[in-house]
N, C-alpha and C positions, 0 to 999 in steps of 0.2 A: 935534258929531261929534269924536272922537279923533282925535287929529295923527295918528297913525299910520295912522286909515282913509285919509286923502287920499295917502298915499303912491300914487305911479304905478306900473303893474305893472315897469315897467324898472326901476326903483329895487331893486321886491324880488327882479327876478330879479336882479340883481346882490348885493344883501347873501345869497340863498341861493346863489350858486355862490363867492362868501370862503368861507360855512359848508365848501361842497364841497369846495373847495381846500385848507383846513384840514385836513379830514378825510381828503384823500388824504395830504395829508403827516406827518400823523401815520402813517398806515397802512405808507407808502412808508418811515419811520423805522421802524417794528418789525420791517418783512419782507424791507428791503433795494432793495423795487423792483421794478423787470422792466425787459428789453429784448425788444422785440419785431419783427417786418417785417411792415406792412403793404401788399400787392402790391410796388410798386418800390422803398416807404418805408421807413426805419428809426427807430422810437419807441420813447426808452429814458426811464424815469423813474426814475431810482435817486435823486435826493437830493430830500430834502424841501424842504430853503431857497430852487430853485426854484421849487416849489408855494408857497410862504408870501411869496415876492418878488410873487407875480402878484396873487396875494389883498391885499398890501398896497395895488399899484397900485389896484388896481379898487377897493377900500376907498377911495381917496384918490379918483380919479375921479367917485365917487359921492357923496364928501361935499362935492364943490366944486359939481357939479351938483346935489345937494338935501341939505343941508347939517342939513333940520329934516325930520323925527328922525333924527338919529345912527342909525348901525347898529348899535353898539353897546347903543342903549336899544330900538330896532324891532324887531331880531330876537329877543333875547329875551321882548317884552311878547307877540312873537305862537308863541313856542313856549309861555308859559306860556299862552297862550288855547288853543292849540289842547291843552292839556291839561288844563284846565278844562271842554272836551265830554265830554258824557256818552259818546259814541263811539269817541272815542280810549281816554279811560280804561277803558272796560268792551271795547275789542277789545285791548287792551294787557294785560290782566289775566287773560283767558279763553287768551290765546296764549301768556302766558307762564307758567301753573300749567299747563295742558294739555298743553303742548310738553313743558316739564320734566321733569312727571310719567311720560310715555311713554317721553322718552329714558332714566330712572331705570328703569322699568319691561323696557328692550331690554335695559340693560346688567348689569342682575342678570341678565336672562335667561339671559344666555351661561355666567355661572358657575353658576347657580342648576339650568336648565336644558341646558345645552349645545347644542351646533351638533346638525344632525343624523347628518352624517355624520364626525363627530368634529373637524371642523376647517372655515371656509369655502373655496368653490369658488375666492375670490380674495382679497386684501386687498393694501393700501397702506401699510399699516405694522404691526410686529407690536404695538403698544396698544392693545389691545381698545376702549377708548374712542375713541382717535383714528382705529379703523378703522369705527366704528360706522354711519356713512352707506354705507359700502361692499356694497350689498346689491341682488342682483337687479338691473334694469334701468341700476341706475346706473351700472355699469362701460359702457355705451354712452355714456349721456349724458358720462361723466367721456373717455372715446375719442375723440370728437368733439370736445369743450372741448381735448384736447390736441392733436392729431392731425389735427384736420379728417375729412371725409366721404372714404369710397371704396369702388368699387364694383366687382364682377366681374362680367363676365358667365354666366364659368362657374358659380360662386357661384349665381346665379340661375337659370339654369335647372336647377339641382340642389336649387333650394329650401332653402337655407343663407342663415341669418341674413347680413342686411347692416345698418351704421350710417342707410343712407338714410332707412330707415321714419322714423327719430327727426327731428320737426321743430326748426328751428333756434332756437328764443328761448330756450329754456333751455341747451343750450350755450353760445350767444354771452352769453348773459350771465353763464353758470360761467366763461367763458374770461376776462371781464373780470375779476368777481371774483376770479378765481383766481390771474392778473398782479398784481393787488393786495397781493395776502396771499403772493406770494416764486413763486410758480409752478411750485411741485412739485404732485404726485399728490393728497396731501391738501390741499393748497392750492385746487386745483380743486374737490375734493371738497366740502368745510368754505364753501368759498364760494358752491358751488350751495345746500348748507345756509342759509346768511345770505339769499340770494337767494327761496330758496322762503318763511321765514320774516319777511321784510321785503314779501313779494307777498301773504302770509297776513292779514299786519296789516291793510294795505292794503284786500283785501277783507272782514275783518269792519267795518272803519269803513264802508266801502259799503254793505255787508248791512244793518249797524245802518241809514244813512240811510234805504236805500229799505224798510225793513222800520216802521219808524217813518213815514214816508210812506203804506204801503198799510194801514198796522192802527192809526194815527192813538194811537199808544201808546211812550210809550220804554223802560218795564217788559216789553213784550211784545218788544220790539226785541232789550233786552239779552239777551230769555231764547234769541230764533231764533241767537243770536251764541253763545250757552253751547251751545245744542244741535248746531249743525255742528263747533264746536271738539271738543264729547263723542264725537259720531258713531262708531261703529265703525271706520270705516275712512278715518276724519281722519288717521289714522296718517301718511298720504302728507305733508299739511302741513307736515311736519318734516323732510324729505328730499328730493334732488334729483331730484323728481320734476317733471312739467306740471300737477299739480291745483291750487299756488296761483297759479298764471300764470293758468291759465285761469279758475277764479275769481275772481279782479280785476276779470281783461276780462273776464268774464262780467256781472258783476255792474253794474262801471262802466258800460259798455254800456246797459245794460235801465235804471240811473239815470237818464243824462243823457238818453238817446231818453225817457224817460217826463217830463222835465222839458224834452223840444222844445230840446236843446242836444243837436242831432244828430252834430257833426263833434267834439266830445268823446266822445259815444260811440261812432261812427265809426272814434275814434283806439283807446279798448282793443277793437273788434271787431277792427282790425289783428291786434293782439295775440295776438289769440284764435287768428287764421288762421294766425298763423308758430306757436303753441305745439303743436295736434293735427293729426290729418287729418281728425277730425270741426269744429274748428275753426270750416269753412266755412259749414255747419249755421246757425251761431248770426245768420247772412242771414237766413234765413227769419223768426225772430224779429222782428228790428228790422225787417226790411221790413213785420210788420202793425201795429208800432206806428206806423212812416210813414204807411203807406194808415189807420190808425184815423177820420181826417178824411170818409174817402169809400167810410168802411163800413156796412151798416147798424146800429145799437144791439146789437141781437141778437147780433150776430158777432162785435162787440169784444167785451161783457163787461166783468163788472169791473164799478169806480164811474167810468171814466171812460167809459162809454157814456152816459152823464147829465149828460157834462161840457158847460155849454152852448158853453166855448171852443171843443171839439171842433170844432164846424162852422165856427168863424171861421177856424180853421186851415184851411179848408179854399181851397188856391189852387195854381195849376201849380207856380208859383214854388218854393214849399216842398215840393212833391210833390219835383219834381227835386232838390230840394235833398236831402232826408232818405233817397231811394231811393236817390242816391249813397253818401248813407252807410254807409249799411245793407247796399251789397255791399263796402265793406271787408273784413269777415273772410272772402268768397270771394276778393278781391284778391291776401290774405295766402297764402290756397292757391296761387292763381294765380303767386304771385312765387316761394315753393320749387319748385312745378314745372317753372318755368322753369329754376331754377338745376339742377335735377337733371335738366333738357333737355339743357344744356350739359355734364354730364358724365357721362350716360350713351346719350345722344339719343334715349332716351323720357324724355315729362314724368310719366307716369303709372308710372315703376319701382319709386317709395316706395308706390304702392298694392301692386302685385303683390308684391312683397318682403313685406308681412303675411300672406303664405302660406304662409312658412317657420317664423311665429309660431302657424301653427291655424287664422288668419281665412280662412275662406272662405264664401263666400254657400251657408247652407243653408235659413232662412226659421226663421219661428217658429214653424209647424208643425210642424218635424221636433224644435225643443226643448220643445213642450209636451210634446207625444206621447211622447216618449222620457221624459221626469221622471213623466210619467201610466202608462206602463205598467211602469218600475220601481216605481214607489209600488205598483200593484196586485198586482205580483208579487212582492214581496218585502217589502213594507209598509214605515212610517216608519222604525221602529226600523233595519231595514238599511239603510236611506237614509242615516240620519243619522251609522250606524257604520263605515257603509264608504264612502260618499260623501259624507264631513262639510265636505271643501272646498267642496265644490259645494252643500252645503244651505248654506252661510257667505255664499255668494255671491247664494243664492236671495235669501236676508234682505234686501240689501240692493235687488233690485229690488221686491219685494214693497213695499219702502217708499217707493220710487221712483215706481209703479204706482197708489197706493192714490189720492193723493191729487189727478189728472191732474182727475176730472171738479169737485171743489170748486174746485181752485187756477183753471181756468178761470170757473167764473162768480164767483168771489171776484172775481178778480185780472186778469181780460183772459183771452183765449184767446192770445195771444202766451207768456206765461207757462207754460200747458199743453203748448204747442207745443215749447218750448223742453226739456221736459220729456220728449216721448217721443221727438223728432229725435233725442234721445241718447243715447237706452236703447235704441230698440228697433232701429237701424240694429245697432248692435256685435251684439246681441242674436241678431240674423237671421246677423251674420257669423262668431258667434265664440262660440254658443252663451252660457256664463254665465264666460266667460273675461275676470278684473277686471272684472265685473259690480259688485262691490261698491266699486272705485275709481270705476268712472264714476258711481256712484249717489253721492257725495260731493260731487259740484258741483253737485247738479241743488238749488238751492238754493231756488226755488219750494216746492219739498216740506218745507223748515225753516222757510219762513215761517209755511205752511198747519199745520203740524206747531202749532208756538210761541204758533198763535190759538187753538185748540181744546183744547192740555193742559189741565184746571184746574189751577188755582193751587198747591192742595194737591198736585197730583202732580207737579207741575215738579221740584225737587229729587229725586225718587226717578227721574223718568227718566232725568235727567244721571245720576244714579249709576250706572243701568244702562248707559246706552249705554257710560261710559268702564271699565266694568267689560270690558265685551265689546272695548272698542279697547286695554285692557291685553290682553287674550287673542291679539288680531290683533297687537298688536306684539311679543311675544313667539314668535310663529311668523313673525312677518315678519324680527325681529332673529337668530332660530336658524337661519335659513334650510329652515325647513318651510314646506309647499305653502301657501299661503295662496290664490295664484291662483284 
């Protein structure tokens, strides 16, 4: 065995938080720092030599306490393994031509194409590049990162946008990043960027593991990780949006519960619940890979209904243990509405407040029926000419949709489930309104997707798809309807 495997997990969490303290102080050297107040506290980091005094300590610390292998030879041998998987390197690759590509693609847009109504609604600085994350929803998430939550009541009952709806983890974590990098406007902004793009990564090495897991392939893995990066409306990926938050934890989640390391993925279902309001949703899920032990065959699905562990897991103990788990991302619901208890004295304001956004409960009735009797009266072509948003957004459930009844006996019925808990909720509430963002995470459907392309057409699809996400990001960076 390798010196370095016997290293103790304290060990290396101490050689990665030198790496971390390192890293703030460099950061803290470029930007200057931050001073901040937390509740009665005041937390300023302005100089780096601070951060590099503490990282020395605990470097010294750790080398008296386990002295073999040096840090200085451990933490390198295991960045370079961890970049020697095939996972890191093909989610590292796919995120970083893909991302590129579509920022290059936004920022020609503006000259190439222009705004639509000759200028943006808002910006943060007048350089077109440095204002480029400045779009749509982000000016709340960037309001919050600065400013904190607040709420009216008149505001509400007039049905006027409020910051509440927006869940807290991507804030809290723009706010950090953005204290980092000197704490202005772009600073917050640029830093929700780092943040969605570091959660991005994150989730295609997930995806890659558990996709390489259920399709017992790592060529089939690398290609579901090229196809969610291509996706149309991957676009989000790249901006301070909640789609890579919640693909992490999504993803993470359904990993470790599928690998019976429940309270790891108990910890990204947290996740999941502070980043959306559907969030909560992704309980359901985890709770039937819990119960998979004391279900019949039939109803899990998948190849692990043939698993003969299955039944050996089956005991109280572990029951309680992993249904614990499994209501974390309703936990996560549970602890904003709490806090939005406190400052507005309903818990449930962040629901009603998506009213002033469109959402409201009409059923999926009322959106078949509407898209089936425009199509019959006026046919495709007018459909597509005059309501080309909304046929943009069709696409994306259509693909969302297609593949619910394979991915369930493929892959588990948890999988399926997971699948239309969060499509078809928004669906009913909000008609096909960012239909085609939500259909970006639902990541069941890239797996099912990446097993059945043939081989031969794999490359012509990634063309297509990222053909169609230049198009989306071009109307998303010009500030036209893409919604």
């Amino acid at each position: 065995m390798p010196e370095s495997s016997s290293l103790p997990r304290w060990a290396r969490a101490l050689d990665f938080l030198c790496l971390a303290l390192v890293l703030v102080a460099v950061i803290v050297a470029l930007s200057g720092g931050f001073r901040v107040r937390v509740f009665d506290a005041r937390l300023a980091i302005t100089s780096p030599y601070r951060m590099l005094f503490w990282a020395a300590i605990l470097a010294v610390v750790r080398h008296v306490a386990r002295p073999r292998p040096p840090i200085y030879a451990d933490l390198p041998a295991r960045i370079r393994a961890a970049w020697n998987t095939s996972e890191l390197r093909t989610a590292l690759i796919a995120l970083v031509s893909t991302r590129a590509a579509i920022m290059f693609v936004g920022y020609m847009a503006i000259f190439l194409i222009g705004y639509q109504n000759g200028r943006p609604p808002w910006r943060v600085t007048d350089n077109e590049f440095g204002n480029l994350p400045a779009r749509w929803d982000v000016g709340w998430y960037l309001g919050v990162a600065s400013d904190g939550y607040s709420f009216s009541p008149e505001a509400q009952q007039n049905a006027r946008q409020q910051n509440i709806v927006f869940f807290p983890a991507m804030p809290l974590l723009m706010r950090v990043a953005g204290r980092l990098f000197g704490g202005s406007a772009a600073a917050y902004m640029w830093g929700g960027s780092v943040v969605s793009l570091i959660a991005f990564l994150a989730a295609l090495v997930y995806l890659f593991r558990l996709a390489r897991d259920l399709l017992a392939s790592e060529t089939l893995a690398a290609y579901v990780v090229w196809l969610i990066s291509a996706y149309p409306f991957s676009l989000f990926y790249g901006v301070p949006y909640t789609e890579s938050l919640f693909l992490v934890g999504s993803v993470g989640a359904f990993y470790h519960f599928g690998r019976r390391e429940f309270w790891k993925g108990g910890a990204w279902g947290l996740l999941v619940g502070l980043t959306r309001p559907n969030g909560c949703f992704l309980s359901v899920p985890l709770a039937l890979i819990a119960l998979e032990p004391w279900l019949p065959a039939w109803l899990v699905g998948g190849t692990r209904a043939a698993d003969p562990v299955r039944m050996q897991m089956r005991t109280p103990a572990r029951l309680i243990s992993s249904m614990a788990a499994a209501s974390l991302p309703g936990i996560g619901v549970l602890l904003y509405s709490a806090y939005i208890w406190s400052l507005t004295g309903d818990p449930l304001s962040w629901a009603e407040g998506h009213i002033a956004w469109g959402r409201s409960y009409q059923g999926l009735w009322v959106l078949v029926s509407d898209r089936y009797q425009f199509l019959s009266d006026a046919g495709i072509y007018t459909y597509t000419s005059q309501a080309s948003a909304d046929f943009n957004q069709l696409i994306g459930v259509v693909f969302a949709l297609i593949p619910v009844w394979p991915v369930a006996r493929r892959y588990g019925l948890a999988f399926a489930v997971f699948i239309l808990i969060n499509i078809l909720p928004p669906l009913a509430a909000g008609g096909l309104l960012s239909a085609g963002r939500f259909s970006s995470v639902l990541f069941p459907a890239f797996i099912w997707f990446g097993s059945v392309v043939p081989e031969r057409q794999r490359p012509g699809w990634i063309a297509a798809f990222m053909a169609l996400q230049a198009m989306n990001a071009a109307m998303f960076y010009t500030w036209r309807p893409l919604f």
